[in-house]
N, C-alpha and C positions, 0 to 999 in steps of 0.2 A: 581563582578569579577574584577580583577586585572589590570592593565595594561599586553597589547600584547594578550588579547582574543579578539574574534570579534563574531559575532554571527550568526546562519543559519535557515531556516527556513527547517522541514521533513513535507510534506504535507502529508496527508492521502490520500487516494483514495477510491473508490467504485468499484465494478462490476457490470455494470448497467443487466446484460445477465453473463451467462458462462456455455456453454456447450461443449462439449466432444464427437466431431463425429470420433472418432477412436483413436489408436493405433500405434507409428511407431515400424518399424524393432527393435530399441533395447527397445521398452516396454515401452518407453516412453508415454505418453496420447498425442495427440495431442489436444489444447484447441482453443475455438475461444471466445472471450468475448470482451467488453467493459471496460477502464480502465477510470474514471471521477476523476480525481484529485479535492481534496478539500481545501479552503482557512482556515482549519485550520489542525494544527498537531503537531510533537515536538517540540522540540529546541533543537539545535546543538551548543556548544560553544568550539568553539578550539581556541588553544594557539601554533603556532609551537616553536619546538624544536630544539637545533644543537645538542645533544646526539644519536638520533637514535632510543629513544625509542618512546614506543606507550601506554602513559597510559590513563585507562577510570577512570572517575569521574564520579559524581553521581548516578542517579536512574538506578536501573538493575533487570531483573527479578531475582529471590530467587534463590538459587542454581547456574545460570549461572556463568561460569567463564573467565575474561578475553578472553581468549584463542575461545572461542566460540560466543564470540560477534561479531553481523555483523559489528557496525561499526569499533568496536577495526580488526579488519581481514581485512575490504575495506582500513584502513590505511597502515595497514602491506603490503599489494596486489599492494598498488599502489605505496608504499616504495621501494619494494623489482624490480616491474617491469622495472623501470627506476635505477634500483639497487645507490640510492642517501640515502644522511648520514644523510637528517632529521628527526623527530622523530615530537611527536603532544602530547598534552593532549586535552583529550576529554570529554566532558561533556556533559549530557544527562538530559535532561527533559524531561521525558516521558508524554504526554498525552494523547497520541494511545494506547487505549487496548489493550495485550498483546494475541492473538489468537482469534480474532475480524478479521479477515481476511480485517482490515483497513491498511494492508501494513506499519507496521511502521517500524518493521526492516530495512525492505527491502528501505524504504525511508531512515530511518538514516543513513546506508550506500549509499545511492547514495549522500545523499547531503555530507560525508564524501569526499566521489571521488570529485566530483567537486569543495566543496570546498579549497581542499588542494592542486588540480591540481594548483589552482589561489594562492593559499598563500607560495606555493612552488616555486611558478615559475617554474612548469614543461612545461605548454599550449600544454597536448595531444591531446584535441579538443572530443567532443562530443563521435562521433563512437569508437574512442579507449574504451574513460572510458564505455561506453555503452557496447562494447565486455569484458571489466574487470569485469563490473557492475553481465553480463551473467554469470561469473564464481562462483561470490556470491550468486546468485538467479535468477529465472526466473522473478520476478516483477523488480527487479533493473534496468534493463534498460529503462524502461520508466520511472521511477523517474528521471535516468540521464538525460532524454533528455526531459521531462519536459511538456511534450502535454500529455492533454485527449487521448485516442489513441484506434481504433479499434487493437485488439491482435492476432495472431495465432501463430501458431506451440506449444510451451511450454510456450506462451507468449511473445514473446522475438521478431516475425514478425509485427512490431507494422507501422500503418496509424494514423497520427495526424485529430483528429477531432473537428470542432469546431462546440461545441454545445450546444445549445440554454440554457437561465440563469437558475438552476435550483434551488432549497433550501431543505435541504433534513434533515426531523427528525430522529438521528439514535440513535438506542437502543445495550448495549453489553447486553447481557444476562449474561456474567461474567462466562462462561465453555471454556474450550480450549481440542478439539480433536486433535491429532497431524493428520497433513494433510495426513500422508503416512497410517493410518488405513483407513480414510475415501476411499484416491482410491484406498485400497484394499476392498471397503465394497460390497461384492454381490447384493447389488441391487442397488448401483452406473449405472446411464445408460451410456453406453458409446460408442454407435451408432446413436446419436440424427444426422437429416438430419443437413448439414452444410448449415450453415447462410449465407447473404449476406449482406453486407451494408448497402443497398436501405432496406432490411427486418427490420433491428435497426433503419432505421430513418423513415418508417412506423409504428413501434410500436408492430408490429409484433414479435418481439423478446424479452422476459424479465424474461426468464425461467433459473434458474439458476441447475443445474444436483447434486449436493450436497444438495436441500433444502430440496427434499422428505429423504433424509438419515439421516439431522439432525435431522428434527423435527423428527422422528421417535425415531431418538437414544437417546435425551435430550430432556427431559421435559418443560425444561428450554426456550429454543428455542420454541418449540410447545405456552407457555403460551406468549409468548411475541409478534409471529404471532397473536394471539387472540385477544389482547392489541390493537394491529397495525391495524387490521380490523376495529376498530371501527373509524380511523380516516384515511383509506384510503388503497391502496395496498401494503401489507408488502413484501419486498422482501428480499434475502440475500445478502451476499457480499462476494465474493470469498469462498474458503474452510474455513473459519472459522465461528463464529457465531454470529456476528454481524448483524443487519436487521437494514432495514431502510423506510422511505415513501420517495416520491419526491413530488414537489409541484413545482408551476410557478410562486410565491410568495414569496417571506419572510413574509410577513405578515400572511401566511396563515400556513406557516411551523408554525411560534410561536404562533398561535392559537392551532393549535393540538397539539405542544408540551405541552401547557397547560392543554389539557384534558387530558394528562397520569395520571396514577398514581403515584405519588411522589417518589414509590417504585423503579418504574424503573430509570436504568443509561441513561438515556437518553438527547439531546440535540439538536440542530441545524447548521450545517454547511451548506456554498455556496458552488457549484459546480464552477472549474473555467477553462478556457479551457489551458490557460498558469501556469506552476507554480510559487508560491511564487519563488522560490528558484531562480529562472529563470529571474525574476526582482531582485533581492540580490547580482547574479552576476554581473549582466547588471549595478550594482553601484559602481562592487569593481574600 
C-alpha cells in the first residue's frame, strides 16, 4: 500500500449458545446468546479522503455492489451523521467466510466506524458509534465496543464477559442460507426457557436453536458435525454454518486439527476477551 493507508484489524467472533425464548411486539425474535471475539479475522486498510467519496478496493463477494456493502454504508452512515466533507478508500481482505455466521460483515463495518471516527477526527465515543453500529446490523455493536459480551434483545443488549483462554478448531462447511429463510423455518424453536448467566458459566448452556435446522436442511453441515465428533463437541455459530470445537489448550486445538481431513476448511483461532481492534486504537 501507498503512503496515507494505515491498517485495521475485523475480528471474527463465535456464538458460544444462541437461543430464542420469544418474540417482541413488532416480530422481531428476541435472542440471548454469547458473542466470543477471536484473535484472528479481516483486514481493513483505509486511506482518508477530502473529496467526499467512499470507495471499496479489493475482495468482495460476487455480485455485491458497492451500494450494499457493510463497510462501504458504515462509511457513508458515519459521513453523512456528522454531515462532514471527507470521503475514505477502503480496502478489504477478506478472511472470514462469507455466511459462516463468523460475523465478518458486521465486523468490517464496525472497525470501519471506529476507525475513521479516529482518522477523521470526529471522537463520537463508543455508545454513539455502537447506536450507528445498531443501524447496520444487530452484531455490529459489539464489534464496536469490542468485549466478549453476553447478548440480548436482537443482540444489541450486550454484558462484557471475561472468559476464561479458550482455542477453538473451526470448520465452514462452505453453504450460505440467508438468515431471514432460516427464522422463517417451521421448526426453528422459538420458546426455548430464557438463560441466565451463572447457567453459561456452569456449562449448562451450549445449544444453539438454528443447529437442529441446519443440519437437517444441509448435508453439508450434518457431514461436518460427524467430522467434529470424532475430536470432540461440535457446535454452531450464529445463524450461519460454520462449526466449531473449543478446547483449553492450543496444543490440543492443533492436535485435532490434525486429525481432520485435509478435505475440510478448517483451522484454529484463540478466543480473546478484548479485541484486536481495541488495542489498534488504543495505539493511534
Amino acid at each position: 500500500m501507498n503512503a496515507g493507508w494505515s491498517e485495521w484489524p475485523a475480528p471474527a467472533k463465535l456464538n458460544l449458545f444462541l437461543r430464542i425464548p420469544g418474540r417482541r411486539a413488532d416480530d422481531y425474535h428476541e435472542l440471548q446468546t454469547v458473542f466470543r471475539l477471536l484473535d484472528w479475522g479481516d483486514r481493513i486498510r483505509l486511506r482518508p479522503r477530502t473529496d467526499g467519496q467512499v470507495l471499496r478496493h479489493g475482495d468482495r463477494l460476487p455480485g455485491t455492489e458497492d451500494a450494499d456493502d457493510l463497510a462501504v454504508r458504515a462509511a457513508i452512515l458515519l459521513r453523512n451523521e456528522v454531515n462532514c466533507s471527507q470521503g475514505a478508500d477502503i480496502y478489504v481482505e477478506k478472511r472470514i467466510p462469507a455466511g459462516g455466521g463468523f460475523g465478518g460483515g458486521s465486523s468490517d463495518a464496525a472497525t470501519v466506524l471506529c476507525a475513521l471516527d479516529r482518522l477523521w477526527g470526529l471522537g463520537l465515543g463508543e455508545e454513539r458509534l455502537a447506536a450507528l453500529g445498531l443501524r447496520l446490523g444487530a452484531d455490529v455493536p459489539v464489534f464496536v465496543r469490542g468485549r466478549s459480551a453476553w447478548a440480548e434483545g436482537v443482540g444489541e443488549k450486550l454484558v462484557a464477559l471475561d472468559l476464561p483462554e479458550a482455542w477453538y478448531v473451526l470448520v465452514d462447511p462452505g453453504v450460505h442460507v440467508p438468515t431471514a429463510e432460516l427464522f422463517r423455518s417451521p421448526d426453528l424453536t422459538r420458546d426455548s426457557p430464557p438463560a441466565k448467566i451463572a447457567d453459561f458459566a456452569a456449562g449448562t448452556v451450549l445449544d444453539n436453536a438454528f443447529e437442529p435446522v441446519l443440519r437437517r436442511r444441509e448435508p453439508a453441515v450434518e457431514a461436518v458435525f460427524a467430522e467434529l465428533a470424532r475430536i470432540g463437541s461440535p457446535r454452531l455459530t450464529g445463524t450461519g454454518s460454520g462449526c466449531f470445537v473449543e478446547f483449553a489448550h492450543r496444543g490440543a486445538a492443533q492436535e485435532a486439527l490434525a486429525r481432520l481431513p485435509r478435505r475440510l476448511h478448517a483451522w484454529v483461532a484463540a478466543g480473546v476477551s478484548d479485541s484486536p481492534l481495541r488495542g489498534a486504537l488504543a495505539r493511534l
